[in-house]
N, C-alpha and C positions, 0 to 999 in steps of 0.2 A: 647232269640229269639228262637221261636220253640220249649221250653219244659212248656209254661204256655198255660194254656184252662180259657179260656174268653165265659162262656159258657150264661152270665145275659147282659142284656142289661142295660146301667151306667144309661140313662133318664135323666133327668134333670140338676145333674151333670157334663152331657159332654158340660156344656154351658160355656166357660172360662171367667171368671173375670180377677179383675189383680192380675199379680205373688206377692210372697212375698218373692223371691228371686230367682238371676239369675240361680240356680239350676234347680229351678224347670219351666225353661223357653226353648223351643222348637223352635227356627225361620227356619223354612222349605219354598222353593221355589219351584214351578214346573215348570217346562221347556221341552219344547216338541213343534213341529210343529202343526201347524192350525188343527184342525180334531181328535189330536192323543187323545183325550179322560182326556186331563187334568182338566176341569169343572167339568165335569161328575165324576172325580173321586175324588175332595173334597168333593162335594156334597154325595159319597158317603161311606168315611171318618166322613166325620160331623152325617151321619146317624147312622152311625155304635157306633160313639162318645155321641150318646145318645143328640147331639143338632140342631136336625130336630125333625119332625113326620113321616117324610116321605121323601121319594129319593126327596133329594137338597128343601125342602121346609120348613119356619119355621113356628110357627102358624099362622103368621096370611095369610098365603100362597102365601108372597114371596119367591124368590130365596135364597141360601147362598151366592151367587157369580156372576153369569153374572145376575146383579138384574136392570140394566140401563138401560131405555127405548130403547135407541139406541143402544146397544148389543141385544137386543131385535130385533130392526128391521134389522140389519145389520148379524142378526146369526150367529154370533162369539163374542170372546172377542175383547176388544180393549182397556182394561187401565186393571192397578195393580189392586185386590184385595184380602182385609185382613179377612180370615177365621180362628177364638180363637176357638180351639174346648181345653176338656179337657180329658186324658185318663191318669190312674191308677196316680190322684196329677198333672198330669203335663200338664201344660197349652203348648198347639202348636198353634202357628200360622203361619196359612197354607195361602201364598201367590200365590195367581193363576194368572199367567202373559198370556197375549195372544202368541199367537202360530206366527201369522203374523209378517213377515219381517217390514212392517210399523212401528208397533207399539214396537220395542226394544227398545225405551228409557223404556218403563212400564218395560221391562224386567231387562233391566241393574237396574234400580230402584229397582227390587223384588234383585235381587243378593247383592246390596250393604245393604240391611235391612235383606237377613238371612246370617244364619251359617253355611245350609247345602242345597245340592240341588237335589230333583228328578227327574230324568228324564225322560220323561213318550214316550213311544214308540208304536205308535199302530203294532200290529202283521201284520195286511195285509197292513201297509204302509213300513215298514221298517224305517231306519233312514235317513233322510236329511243332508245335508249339510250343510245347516245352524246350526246345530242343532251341527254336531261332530264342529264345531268354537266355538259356546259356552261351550263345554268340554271342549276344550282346552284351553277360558278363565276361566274357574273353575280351572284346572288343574295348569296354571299360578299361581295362589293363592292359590293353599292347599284346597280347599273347598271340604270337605267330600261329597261325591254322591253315591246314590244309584239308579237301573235301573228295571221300572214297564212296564212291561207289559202289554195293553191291547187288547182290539178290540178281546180276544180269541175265541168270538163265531161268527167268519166270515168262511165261509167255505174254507181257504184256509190259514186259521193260524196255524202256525206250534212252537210253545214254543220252543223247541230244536233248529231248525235252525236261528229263532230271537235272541234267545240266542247267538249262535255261530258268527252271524251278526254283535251283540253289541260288544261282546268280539273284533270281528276285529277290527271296528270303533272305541269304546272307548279303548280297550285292551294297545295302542300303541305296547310295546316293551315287554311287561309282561300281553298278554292278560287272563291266570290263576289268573289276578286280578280280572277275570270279571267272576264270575259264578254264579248260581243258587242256592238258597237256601231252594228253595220249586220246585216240580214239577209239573205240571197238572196232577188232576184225572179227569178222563172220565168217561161220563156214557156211557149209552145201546147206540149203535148207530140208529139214527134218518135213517125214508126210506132212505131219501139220503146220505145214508150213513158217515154223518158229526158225528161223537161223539162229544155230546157237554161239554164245564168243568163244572162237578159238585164239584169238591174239590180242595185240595193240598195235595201233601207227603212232611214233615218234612224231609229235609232228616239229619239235625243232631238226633233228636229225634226220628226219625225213626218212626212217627205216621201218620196215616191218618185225613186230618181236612175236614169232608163233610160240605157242605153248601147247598147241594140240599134243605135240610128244611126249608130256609130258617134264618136258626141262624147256628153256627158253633161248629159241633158234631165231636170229638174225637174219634179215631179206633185206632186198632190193621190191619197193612197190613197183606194181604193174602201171599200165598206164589208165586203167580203169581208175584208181586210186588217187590219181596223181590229183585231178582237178578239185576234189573233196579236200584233201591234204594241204593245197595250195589258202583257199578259201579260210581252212579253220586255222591255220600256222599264219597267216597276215594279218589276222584278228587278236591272235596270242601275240605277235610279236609286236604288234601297238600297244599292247595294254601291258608288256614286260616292257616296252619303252616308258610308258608313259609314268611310271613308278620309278621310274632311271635315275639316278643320283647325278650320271650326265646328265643337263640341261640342255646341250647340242644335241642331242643322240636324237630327238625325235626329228630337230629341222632336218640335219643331215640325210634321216630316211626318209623323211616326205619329200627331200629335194633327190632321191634318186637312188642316195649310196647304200649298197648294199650291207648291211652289218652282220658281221662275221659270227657263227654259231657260237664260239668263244663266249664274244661279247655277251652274246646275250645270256647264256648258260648264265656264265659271274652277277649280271643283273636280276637275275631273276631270283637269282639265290641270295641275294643280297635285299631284294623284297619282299620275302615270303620271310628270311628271318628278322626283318624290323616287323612286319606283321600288317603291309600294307596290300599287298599280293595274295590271293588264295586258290592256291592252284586245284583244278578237278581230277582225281584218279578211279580208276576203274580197278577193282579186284575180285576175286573168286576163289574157291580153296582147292586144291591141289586134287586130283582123280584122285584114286585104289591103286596105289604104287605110282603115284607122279612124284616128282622131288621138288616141281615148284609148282605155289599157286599162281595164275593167270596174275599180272600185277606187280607180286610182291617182289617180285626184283627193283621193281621203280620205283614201290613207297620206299624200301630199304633206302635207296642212292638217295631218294628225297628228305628221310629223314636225317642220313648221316651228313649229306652236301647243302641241306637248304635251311633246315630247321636250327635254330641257335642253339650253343654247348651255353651251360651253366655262367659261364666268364659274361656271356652279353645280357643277364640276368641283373635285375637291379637289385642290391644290396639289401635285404630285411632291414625293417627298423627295429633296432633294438633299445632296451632300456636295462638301467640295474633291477634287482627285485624291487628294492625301493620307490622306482620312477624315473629315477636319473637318465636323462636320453647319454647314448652312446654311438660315436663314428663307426661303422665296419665296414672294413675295406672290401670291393667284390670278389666275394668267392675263391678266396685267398687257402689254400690248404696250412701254410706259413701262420695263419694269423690265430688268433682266439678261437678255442671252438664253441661254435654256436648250431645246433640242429632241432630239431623237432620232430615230437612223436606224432606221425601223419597217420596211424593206423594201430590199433592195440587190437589182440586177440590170444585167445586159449587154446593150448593145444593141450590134452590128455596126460602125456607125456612128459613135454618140456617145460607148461605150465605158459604162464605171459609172457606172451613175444611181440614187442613192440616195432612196428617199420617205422623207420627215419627217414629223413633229409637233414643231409650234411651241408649247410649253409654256408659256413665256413670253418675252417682249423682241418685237422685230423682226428677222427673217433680211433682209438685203439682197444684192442681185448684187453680185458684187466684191469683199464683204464678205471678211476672214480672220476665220475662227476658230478655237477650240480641238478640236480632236477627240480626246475621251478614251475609251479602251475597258478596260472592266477586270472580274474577275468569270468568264471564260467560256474560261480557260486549259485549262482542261481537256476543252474543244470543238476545240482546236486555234487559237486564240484568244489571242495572247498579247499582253499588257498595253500600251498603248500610250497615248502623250500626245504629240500630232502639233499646232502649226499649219497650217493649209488656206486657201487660199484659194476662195473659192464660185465655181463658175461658173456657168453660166446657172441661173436661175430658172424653172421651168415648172409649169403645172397639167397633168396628163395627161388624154388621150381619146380613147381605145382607142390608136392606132399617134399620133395627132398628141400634140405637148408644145408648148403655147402659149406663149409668154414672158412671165412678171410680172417686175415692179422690185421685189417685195417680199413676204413672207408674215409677217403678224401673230399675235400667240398668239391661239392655239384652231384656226388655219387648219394644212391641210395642203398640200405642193409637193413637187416634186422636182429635185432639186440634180446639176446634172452633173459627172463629171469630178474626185470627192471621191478621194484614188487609196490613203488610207490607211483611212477609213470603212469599217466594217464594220456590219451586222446589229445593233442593238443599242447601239451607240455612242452618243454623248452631243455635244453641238454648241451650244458656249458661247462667251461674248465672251474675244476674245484674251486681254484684262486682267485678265477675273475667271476663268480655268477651273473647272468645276465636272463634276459628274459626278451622273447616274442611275444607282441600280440597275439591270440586265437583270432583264427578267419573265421570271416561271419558265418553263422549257423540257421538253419530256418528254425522257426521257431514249433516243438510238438505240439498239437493245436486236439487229435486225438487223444479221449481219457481211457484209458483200460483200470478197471477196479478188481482188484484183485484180493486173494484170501488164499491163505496156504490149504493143499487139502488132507492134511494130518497133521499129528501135534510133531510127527518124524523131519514133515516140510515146513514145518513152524520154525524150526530151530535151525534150518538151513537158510530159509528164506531170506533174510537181513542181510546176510555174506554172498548170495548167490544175487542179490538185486542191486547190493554194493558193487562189483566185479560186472554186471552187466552195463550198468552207468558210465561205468571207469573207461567201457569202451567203445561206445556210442555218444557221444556227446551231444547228439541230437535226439537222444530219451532223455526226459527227465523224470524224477522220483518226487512222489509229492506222499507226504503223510499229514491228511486233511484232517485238522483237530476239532473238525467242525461234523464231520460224517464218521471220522474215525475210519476209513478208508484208508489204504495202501492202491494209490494213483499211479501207475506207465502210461505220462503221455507221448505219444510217439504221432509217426507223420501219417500213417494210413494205417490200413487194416491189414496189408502184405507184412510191414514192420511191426507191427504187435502180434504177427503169427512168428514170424520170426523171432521175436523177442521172446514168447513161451514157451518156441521148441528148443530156445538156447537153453534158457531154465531149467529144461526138463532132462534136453542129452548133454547138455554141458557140465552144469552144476546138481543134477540131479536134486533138482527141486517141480514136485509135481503140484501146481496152485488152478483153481478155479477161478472161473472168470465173473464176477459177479454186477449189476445192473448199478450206473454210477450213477453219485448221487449228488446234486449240487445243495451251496450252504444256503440253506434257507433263513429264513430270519421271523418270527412274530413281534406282530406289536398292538394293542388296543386299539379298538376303532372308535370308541367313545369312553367316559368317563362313567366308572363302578367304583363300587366297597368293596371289602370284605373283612370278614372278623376271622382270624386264627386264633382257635381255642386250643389249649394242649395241657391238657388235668387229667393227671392220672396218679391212684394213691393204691400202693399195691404191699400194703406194709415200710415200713421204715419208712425212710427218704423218698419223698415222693417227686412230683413233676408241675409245678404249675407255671404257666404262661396264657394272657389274651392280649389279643393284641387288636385294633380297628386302621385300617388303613383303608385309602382313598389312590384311584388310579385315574391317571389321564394320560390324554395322548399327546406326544412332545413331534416339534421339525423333523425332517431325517437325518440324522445323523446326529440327533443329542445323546443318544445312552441308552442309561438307566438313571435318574437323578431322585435323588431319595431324600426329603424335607422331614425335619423335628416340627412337629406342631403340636407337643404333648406339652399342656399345662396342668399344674397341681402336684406333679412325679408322681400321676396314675402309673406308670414305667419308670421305675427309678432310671437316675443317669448311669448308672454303668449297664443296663442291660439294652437303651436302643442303640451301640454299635452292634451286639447278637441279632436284634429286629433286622437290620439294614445288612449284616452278614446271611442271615437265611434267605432275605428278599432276594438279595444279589444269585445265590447261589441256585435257586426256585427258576430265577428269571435264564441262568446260564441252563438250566435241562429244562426250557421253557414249559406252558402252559397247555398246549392242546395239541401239537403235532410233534415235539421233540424238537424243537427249531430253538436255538438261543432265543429270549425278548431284548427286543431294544425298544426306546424312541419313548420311554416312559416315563413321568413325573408318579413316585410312590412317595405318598405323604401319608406318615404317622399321624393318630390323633390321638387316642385312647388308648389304654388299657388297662389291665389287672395285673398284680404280683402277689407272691405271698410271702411272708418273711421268711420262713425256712426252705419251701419248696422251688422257690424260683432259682432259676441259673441261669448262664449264659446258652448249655444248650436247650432248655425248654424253651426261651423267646426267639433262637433262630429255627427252632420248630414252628414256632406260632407264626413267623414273617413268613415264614413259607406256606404254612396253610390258607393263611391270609390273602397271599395273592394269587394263590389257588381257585381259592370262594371267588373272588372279585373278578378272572377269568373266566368262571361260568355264569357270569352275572351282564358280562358284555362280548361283544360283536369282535372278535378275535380275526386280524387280518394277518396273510402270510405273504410275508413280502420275497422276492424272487431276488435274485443278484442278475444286474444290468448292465451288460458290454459295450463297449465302443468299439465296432468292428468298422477296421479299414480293407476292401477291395479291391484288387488293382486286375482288373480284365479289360482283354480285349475289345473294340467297340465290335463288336458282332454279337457279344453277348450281353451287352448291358443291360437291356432291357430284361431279359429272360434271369439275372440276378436280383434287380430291383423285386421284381416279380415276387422269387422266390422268397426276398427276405420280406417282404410284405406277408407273406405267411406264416412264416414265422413269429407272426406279431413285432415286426420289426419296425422302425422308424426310421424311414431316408432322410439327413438331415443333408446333406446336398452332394453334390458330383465335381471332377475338376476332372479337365481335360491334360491327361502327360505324352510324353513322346511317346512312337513308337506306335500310336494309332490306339492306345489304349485310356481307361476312365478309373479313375479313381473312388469308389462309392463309398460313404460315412455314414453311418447308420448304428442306430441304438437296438439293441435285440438281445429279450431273455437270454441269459447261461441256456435254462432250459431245452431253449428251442437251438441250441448249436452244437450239441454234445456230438452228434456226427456231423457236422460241417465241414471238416476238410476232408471227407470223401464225397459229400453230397457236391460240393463247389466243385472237386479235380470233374468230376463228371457233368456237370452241368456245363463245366466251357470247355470240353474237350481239353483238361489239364493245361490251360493256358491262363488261368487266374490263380492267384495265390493272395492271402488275406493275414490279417493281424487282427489281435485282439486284447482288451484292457478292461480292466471292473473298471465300472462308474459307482453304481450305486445302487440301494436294493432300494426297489418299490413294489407297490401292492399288486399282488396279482391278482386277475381277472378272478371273480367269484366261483363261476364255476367251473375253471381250474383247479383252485382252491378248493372246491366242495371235494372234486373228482380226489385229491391227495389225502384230503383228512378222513375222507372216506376209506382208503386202503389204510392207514395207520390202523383206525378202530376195526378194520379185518383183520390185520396181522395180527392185536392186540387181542 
């Protein structure tokens, strides 16, 4: 890194096939906030890699990356995508996740299929906060990172202070992990006085790499340069010591001896792929006819020389479908195959195309395997253990999918026409099935209620929301038998626009969006009668039932509990299970808003029968009139469902959450202090009042709090809340 000149452009070459061994295989992820320039700079990776013609486009003059009509129209990313470029042998595949809060299942996705991860920082945004959270899930797991640079040509970007920024942010406790390995050259300064970057200084090689030409020329620094160069390369090479797997190498240099470019190159690279070192790059995209962008020559050497091949990857754990834990050796092509579906999606055309990770064995065309899904039932997700046959084999690049015979462990492909695979899924040899855990998912916290808007999109609906599921694992499907609602909850309001415009140009299902509705519950607030009379003689066989029953109010969570206190067989015995049947059934499409009743002791006393007239359905008439009467006779409370919502923000904003959830009618039930500078908040608060919460919360801490949530229990809601809902009922009514 820093002492090779990439002076030819690869061409054709930098178009990656599949690997022929986990060596020569690169799984890179970028990661970076909305805007920070992560599109823009595979696109200008892939150029540089000789597999475009031009910034971000392939012949036939699509994209490499946001190539989806609907990234198109929405102008951002919003799903994973897999960009194979090739440089010097070594196939990388470059994973471009979207930036937006929405859409982090595509991201957690790209993290669990690579090995190392970029993180891409635009100069005039600085770093987010969402953004040092996923450091820190990197950092949880060892995952080698390196930190780019862009946006340099805004006129208020400053390389050095970005730098200093990152080190704080990502630095933690040893921010001399975090420093620069190239600097900004500048040209002539523009009238307004902005210097724009036209190169980099090497500061181990100590050379200058201009790019103004358009391709990437090799210098000798001046002597202006030298003292700057001198300054930041004895900073870098303390902190590539200090990471040194020698434990002499630091006395040696603070006693004198010079250590040889070599050395340090091999050490440096050897700290950046245990994931202790995180080195800072600079990049830009390529002019109107340049063949490289400003950079990309030294992320390429960075990610093929510093970054770890699949082999220094730890082993997935697996199990049989059963449970059975199972040994797998690393990343073995030889061994059992074991892979995972890290991305499902529908093309027009080809139908479902599922991207992989080949973990270990060899995936082949034609191949059957096992597809096991398990774990994510309560996503809508249910359990399955399917053989498959594979059909074609492909690397994808932008809209084209090339055809391979095979993908090896460490490599990634995409498999068409898998019809049971889902998101997540697991993809083992027919004879040995086996199975992955699914990586943790955030949980949709957003409800979208929905309703078909013809009886055309009635019929489509079921299959086009099935298929939508299957490939988002961070939606889930809820059919609330309590609203009788068709529920997508999803992570914001970006993902639920995304989720309809699938619906609509994918599946071609057109549904309306309709106002959601939480399960309410009634129940007495004091102790009534009622009498259920049901007489009726219309010729022949008539109808008669009376019935007296008594209502009181029960704990929370007792029921419906229904007592015989009928003496004399005023109600013969075979007709008060009918009584207790209609009661039950009265109390399930409740009394005064449509809400289930619970929490009530209904006690029979009295009644009438007739010898011929009576039956079973005249007295489950009568029980239900009966507790009808007795409902407009008392004080009808409508109890709300009550969350345990957990918090976890930053302390900058603590207060200003407390805040909010106190508005909510919420109840702070205490705070804990966790790493990382942030609070824990527990608090009781209406369903009601959080239907939009995980947009109101991402905005309220500038997207650096994330929350959970659990039913507790339904209790009474405030009166005249209560008034305000039974009021719209008898308007609708």
């Amino acid at each position: 890194m820093g002492d090779k000149t990439h002076n030819t452009h690869p061409g054709a070459a930098g178009r990656a096939a599949a690997a022929d061994h986990p060596t020569s295989v690169r799984n890179v992820v970028l990661v970076g906030h909305s805007g920070s320039g992560k599109t823009t700079l595979v696109e200008a990776l892939a150029l540089t890699a000789g597999a475009v013609n031009r910034a971000g486009r392939v012949e036939d003059g699509g994209c490499v990356s946001d190539y989806d009509d609907m990234e198109h129209r929405q102008q951002r990313s919003v799903q994973l995508s897999l960009v194979p470029v090739e440089w010097d042998g070594i196939k990388i595949n470059l994973l471009d996740t979207p930036g937006y809060a929405d859409f982090v299942g595509e991201l957690r996705a790209g993290l669990r299929a690579a090995d190392a991860a970029l993180f891409v920082v635009s100069a005039s945004d600085g770093v987010d906060g969402s953004t040092r959270m996923v450091w820190e899930e990197c950092a949880a797991v060892g995952m080698p990172r390196a930190i780019v640079i862009t946006h340099l040509e805004a006129a208020r970007a400053d390389f050095e202070e970005m730098t200093r920024i990152c080190a704080e942010a990502f630095g933690g406790d040893d921010p001399d992990a975090v420093l620069p390995l190239y600097l900004p050259l500048r040209g002539a300064p523009a009238p307004d006085g902005h210097a724009p970057v036209t190169g980099l200084i090497g500061l181990l090689s100590r050379k200058l790499f201009d790019y103004a030409s358009g391709e990437r020329e090799e210098s000798e620094p001046g002597e202006a340069e030298l003292p700057v160069i001198d300054e930041a390369r004895s900073m870098l090479i303390e902190g590539i010591i200090s990471e040194s797997e020698d434990e002499t190498l630091m006395e040696r240099y603070l006693g004198g001896e010079q250590v040889d470019v070599k050395t340090l190159i091999e050490d440096l690279e050897r700290a950046v792929a245990r994931g202790v070192f995180f080195p800072v790059l600079a990049a830009a995209p390529a002019a109107e006819d340049a063949r490289q962008g400003l950079g990309t020559v030294e992320l390429l050497e960075l990610i093929t020389r510093g970054f770890p091949t699949p082999l220094e990857r730890e082993a997935p754990r697996v199990t049989t479908p059963e449970g059975a834990g199972r040994e797998l050796r690393m990343c073995d092509p030889g061994e059992s195959l074991v892979a995972e579906v890290v991305k499902t999606s529908s093309d027009p055309y080809v139908g479902r195309i599922s991207m992989v990770r080949v973990f270990s064995g060899t995936l082949r065309a034609d191949q059957t395997v096992h597809v096991s899904g398990h774990g994510l039932a309560d996503r809508g997700h249910e359990d399955h253990d399917v053989d498959e046959r594979i059909g074609a084999l492909t690397t994808p690049f932008g809209k084209q999918q090339r055809p391979v015979t095979h993908v090896i462990a460490g490599d990634l492909a995409c498999v068409a026409k898998l019809s049971r695979a889902e998101t997540g899924d697991t993809l083992s040899a027919k004879e040995d099935p086996l199975l992955m855990a699914p990586w943790e998912m955030p949980d949709p916290l957003l409800p979208l209620a929905i309703q078909a808007h013809s009886k055309p999109d009635e019929d489509k609906l079921s299959q086009g929301l099935a298929r939508l599921v299957a490939e988002d694992p961070t939606m889930r499907l809820e059919h609330n038998q309590d609203t009788h609602q068709v529920v997508l909850w999803c992570l914001g309001e970006a993902h639920a626009d995304v989720a309809l415009e699938r619906l609509r140009s994918r599946y071609g299902v057109q549904v309306d969006v309709v106002p959601h509705r939480v399960s309410l519950r009634e129940t007495f607030g004091d102790r009534a009668g009622g009498r259920g009379r049901h007489v009726k003689q219309s010729g022949g066989h008539g109808q008669y039932a009376i019935c007296e029953i008594e209502v009181e109010p029960l704990p929370n969570g007792s029921g419906v509990e229904f007592v015989d206190k009928v003496v004399g067989g005023a109600v013969p015995r075979q007709f008060i299970p009918s009584v207790e049947k209609g009661v039950r059934a009265q109390a399930a499409r409740g009394v005064a808003a449509g809400h289930p009743l619970i929490d009530v002791r209904v006690t029979l006393l009295d009644g009438k029968a007739h010898s011929v007239d009576s039956s079973d359905a005249a007295f489950q008439t009568a029980g239900a009139l009966a507790l009808r009467e007795a409902a407009a006779q008392a004080r009808i409370h409508l109890l709300e469902p009550v969350a345990e919502v957990s918090v976890l923000v930053g302390d900058d904003y603590v207060g200003a959450v407390m805040s909010d959830l106190s508005g909510r009618r919420g109840k702070v039930l205490g705070t804990e202090q966790t790493s990382g500078g942030r609070t824990l908040i527990r608090a009781e608060v209406p369903e009601i009042e959080i239907g939009r919460y995980a947009v109101d919360l991402r905005s309220l801490s500038h997207g650096t709090a994330r929350f959970d949530r659990r039913y507790a229990r339904h209790e009474p809601m405030p009166q005249q809340v209560a008034d305000r809902l039974l009021e719209e009922v008898r308007a609708a009514s």
